[in-house]
C-alpha positions as CSV (number, residue, x, y, z in Angstrom):
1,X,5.8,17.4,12.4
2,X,7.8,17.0,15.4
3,X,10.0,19.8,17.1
4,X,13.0,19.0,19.2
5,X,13.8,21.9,21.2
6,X,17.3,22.2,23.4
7,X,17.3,23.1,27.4
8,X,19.5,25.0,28.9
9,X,19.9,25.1,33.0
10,X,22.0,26.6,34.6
11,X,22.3,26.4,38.7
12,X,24.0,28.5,41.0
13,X,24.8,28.3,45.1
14,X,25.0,31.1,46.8
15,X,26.2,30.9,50.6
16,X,26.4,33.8,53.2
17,X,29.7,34.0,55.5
18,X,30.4,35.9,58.3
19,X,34.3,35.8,59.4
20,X,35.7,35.5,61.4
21,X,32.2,33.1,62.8
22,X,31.7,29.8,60.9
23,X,29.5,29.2,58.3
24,X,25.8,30.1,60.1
25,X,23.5,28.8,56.9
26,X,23.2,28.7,53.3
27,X,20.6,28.1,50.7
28,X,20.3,26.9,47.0
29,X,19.0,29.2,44.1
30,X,18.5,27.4,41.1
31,X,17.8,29.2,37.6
32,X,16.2,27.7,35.0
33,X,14.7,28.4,31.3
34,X,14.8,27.6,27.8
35,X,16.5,29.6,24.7
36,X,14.3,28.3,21.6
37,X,15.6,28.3,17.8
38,X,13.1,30.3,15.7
39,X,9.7,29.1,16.0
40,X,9.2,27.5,12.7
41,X,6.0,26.7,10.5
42,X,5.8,23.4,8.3
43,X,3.2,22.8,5.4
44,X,2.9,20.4,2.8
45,X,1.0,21.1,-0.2
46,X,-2.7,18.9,-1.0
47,X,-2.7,18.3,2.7
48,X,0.4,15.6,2.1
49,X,-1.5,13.6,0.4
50,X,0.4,11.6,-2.8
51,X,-3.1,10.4,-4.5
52,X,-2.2,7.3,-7.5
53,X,-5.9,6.4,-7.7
54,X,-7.4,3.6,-9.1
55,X,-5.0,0.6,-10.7
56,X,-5.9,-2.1,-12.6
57,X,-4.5,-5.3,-11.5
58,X,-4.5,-6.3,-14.9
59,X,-1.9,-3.5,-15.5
60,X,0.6,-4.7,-13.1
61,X,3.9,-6.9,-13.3
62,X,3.6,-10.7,-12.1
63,X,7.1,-11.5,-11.3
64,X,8.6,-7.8,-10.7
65,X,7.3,-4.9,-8.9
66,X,5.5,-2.2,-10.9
67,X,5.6,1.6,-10.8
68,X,2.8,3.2,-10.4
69,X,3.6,6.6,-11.0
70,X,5.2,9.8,-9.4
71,X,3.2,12.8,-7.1
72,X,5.0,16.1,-6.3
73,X,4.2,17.5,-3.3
74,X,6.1,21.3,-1.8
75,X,6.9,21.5,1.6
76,X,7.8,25.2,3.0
77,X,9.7,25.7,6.1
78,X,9.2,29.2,7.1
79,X,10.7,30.8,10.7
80,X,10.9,34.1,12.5
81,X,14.8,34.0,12.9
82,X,17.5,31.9,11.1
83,X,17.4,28.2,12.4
84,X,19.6,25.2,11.5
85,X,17.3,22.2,11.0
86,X,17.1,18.7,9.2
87,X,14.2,16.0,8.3
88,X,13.8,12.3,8.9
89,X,11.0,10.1,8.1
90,X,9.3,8.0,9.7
91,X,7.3,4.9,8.3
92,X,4.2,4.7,10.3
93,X,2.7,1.3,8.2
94,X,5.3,-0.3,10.4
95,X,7.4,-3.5,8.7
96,X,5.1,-3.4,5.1
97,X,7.4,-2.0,2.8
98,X,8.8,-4.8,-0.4
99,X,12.0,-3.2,-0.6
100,X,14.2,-2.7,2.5
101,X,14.6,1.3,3.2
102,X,11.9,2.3,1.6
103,X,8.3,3.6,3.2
104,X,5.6,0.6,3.0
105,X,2.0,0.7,1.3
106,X,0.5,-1.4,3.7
107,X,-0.4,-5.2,3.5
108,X,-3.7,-6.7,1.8
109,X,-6.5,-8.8,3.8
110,X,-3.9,-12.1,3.7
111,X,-1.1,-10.2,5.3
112,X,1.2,-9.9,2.1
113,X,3.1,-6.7,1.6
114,X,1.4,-4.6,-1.2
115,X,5.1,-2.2,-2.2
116,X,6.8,0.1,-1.2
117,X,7.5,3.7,-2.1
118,X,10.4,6.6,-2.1
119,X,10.3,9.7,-0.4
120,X,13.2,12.3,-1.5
121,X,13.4,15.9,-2.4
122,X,14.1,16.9,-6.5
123,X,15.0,20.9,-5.8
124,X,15.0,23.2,-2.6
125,X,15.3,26.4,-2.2
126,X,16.5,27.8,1.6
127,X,16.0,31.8,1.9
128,X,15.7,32.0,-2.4
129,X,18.9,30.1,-3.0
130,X,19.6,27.0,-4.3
131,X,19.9,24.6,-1.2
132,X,22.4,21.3,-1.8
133,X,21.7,18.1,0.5
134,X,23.5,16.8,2.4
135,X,22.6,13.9,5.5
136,X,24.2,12.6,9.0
137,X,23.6,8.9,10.1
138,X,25.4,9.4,13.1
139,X,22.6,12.2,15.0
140,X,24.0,15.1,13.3
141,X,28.0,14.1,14.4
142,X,29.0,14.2,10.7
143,X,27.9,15.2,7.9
144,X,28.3,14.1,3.9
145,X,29.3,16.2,1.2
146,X,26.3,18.9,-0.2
147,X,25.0,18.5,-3.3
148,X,22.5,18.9,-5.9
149,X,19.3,16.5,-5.2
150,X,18.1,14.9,-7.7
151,X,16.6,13.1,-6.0
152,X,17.7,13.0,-2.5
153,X,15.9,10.4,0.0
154,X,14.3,11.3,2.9
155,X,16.0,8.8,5.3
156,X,14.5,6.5,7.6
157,X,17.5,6.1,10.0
158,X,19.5,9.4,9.4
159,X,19.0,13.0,9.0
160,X,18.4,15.5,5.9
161,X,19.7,18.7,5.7
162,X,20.3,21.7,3.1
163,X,23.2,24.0,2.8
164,X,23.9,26.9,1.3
165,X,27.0,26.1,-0.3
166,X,27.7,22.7,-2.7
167,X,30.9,20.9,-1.6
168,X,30.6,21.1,2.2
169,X,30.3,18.9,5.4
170,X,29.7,21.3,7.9
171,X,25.4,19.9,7.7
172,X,23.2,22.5,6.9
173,X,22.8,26.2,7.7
174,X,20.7,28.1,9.4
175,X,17.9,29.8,7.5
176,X,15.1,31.5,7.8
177,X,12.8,29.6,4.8
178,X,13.1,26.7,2.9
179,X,10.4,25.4,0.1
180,X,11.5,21.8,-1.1
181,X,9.7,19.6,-4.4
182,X,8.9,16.3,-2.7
183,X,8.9,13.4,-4.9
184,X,6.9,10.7,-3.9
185,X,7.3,6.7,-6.5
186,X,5.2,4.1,-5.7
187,X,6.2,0.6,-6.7
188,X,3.4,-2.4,-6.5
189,X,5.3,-5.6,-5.6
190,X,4.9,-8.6,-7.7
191,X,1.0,-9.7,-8.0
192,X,2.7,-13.6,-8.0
193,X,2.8,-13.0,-4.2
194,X,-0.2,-11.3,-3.4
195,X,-4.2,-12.0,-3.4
196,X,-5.9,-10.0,-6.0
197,X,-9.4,-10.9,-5.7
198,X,-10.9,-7.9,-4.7
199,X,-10.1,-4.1,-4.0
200,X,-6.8,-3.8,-1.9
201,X,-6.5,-0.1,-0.9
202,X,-3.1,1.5,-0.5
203,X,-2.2,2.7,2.7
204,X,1.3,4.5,2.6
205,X,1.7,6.9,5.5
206,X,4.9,8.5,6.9
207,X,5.9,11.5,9.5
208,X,8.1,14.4,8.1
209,X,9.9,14.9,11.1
210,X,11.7,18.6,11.6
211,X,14.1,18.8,13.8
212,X,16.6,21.8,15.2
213,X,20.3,21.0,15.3
């Protein structure tokens, strides 16, 4: 997980006069430090791994992409003073997933793309109240409507958030603990475009990234 943490420096010049004489000499005093958020702690549950196991080739579509199933994981967000945050993914297979905006499964031994999968959260809970989604595509300049996930994406090129109130667009509020149901569907593509011949192991892997607002 990846913390962003704001900097605040401030710098002041102090000079020493003597009237009625002119200005004799004057020197620079610069203050500097950093006022943190919260720290905050991120876990995911089974060590964030979404484990589909073994699939049959013989069970999956030739001409349309297959889903393979559905793993919950729970991430927990948990801080030592109330924090305003949000989450983007990354995909860290690179350019492998089928479907455009979704998080690739890696590609077989001939280079062809293997699926994709989605990444979103089902029900969240920030400081044991309900907490209702709502995402920025613009860094965090605006922010769409809350609501109820069900699911709601983890976005590749924007920002998730939760709020404590459903109907708003001020982006999320700052809490001290979050717990979230991750959903994780993995779709096979076609097997018409792919080389089945022997075991093709899939290789999905994407960064939670936390970030303070």
């Amino acid at each position: 997980m990846k913390f962003t943490t704001p900097l605040l420096a401030l710098a002041i010049t102090c000079s020493a006069a003597f009237a009625p004489n002119a200005l004799a000499q004057s020197t620079e005093l610069t203050i500097v430090g950093k006022i943190l958020p919260g720290a905050c702690n991120v876990a995911l549950s089974n060590e964030g791994v979404a484990n589909f196991g073994d699939i049959r080739s013989s069970s999956l579509e030739e001409d349309t992409s297959t889903m393979i199933g559905s793993k919950d994981l729970t991430m927990t967000v948990t801080c030592d003073s109330a924090v305003r945050f949000a989450m983007q993914g990354v995909d860290n297979t690179g350019d492998t997933s089928f479907v455009t905006n979704r998080y690739g499964l890696g590609r077989t031994a001939d280079d062809e793309k293997i699926g994709s999968a989605t990444i979103g959260f089902t029900a969240v809970t920030v400081d044991d109240a309900s907490g209702f989604a709502t995402t920025s595509y613009n860094q965090g300049e605006t922010w769409s409507d809350s609501v109820v996930p069900g699911p709601a994406p983890i976005p590749r090129d924007g920002m998730i958030g939760f709020a404590t109130t459903q109907g708003v667009t001020t982006g999320p509020d700052a809490v001290k603990s979050m717990t979230g149901t991750i959903e994780v569907k993995a779709y096979i593509a076609p097997t018409s475009g792919m080389t089945l011949t022997g075991e093709v192991p899939i290789r999905g892997n994407a960064t939670i990234n936390v970030m303070y607002l």
